[in-house]
N, C-alpha and C positions, 0 to 999 in steps of 0.2 A: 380643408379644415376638419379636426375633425368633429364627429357631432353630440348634439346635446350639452351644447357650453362649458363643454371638456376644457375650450381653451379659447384666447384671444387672441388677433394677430397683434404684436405691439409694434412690431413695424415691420415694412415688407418695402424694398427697395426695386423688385424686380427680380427677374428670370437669366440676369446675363451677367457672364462673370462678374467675379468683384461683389457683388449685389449680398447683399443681410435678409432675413427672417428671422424675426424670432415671434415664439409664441409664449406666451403664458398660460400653464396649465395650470386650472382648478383640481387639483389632484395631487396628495401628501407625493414628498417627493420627487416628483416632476419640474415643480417650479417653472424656470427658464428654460427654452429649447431656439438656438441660436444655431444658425448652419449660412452657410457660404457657397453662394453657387459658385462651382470649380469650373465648371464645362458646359454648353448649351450647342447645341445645332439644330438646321433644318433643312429640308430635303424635303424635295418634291410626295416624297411616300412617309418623310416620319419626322416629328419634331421631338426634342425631346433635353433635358438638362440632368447636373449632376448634383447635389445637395450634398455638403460634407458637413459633418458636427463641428463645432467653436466650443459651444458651452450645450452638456448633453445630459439628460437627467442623472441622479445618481445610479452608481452602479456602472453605466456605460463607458467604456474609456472610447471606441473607436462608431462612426456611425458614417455612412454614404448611403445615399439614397439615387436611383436612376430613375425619374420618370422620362416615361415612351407613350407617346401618341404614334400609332404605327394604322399606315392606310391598308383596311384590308379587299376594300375595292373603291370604287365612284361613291357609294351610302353610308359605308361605316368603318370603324377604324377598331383599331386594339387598343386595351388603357392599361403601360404596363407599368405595376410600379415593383423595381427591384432594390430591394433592402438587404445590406450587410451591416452588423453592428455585433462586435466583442464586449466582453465585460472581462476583467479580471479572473473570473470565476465560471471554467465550463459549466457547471452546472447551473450557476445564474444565466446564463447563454439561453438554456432551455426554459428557465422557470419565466425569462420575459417573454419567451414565443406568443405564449395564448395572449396576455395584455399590451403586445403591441401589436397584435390582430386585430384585437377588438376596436384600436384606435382606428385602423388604414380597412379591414374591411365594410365599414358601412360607406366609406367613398364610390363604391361598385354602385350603388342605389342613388347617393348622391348624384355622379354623373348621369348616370340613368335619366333620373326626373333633371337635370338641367338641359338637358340635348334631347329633349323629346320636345320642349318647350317651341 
């Protein structure tokens, strides 16, 4: 999620195909953020699923997300999260980089203080 009540889960089905998210962002424009998990697996060394856009803020026409939990030994793991998302407009491409950082880089800390727990 991300933080400081950026947003709110309005419903969350689960992690395995088929399955709904959607969020509600507190943030002009964002509104609704609705995605379908497409693909999920798990393995002995990595778990991981694939989050496609439904309904995606303005501006956005295309969004997939890959989250990875990858083993990097017996103690700890990798946390990887990989983001593709087009907009009509290369140059709005660029102009969302830094504000959809801001959203998915403080999960790095998030995680952090929950698996230390």
């Amino acid at each position: 999620m991300p933080p400081f009540s950026l947003a709110s889960l309005e419903r969350y089905d689960g992690q395995n195909p088929g399955d709904l998210i959607d969020l509600k962002f507190n943030i002009p424009f964002l509104g609704h953020w609705t995605v379908i998990i497409k693909e999920a697996w798990l393995s002995h060394r990595e778990y991981g699923f694939v989050d496609r856009g439904l309904r995606v803020p303005f501006g956005i026409s295309y969004w997939q997300h890959i989250h990875r939990v990858v083993a990097r030994n017996n103690h700890s793991c990798f946390i990887i999260d990989d983001i593709e998302y087009e907009t009509s407009w290369k140059f709005l491409d660029y102009l969302l980089y830094l504000p959809l950082m801001t959203i998915f880089y403080p999960r790095k800390f998030q995680y952090r203080k929950f698996y230390k727990q």
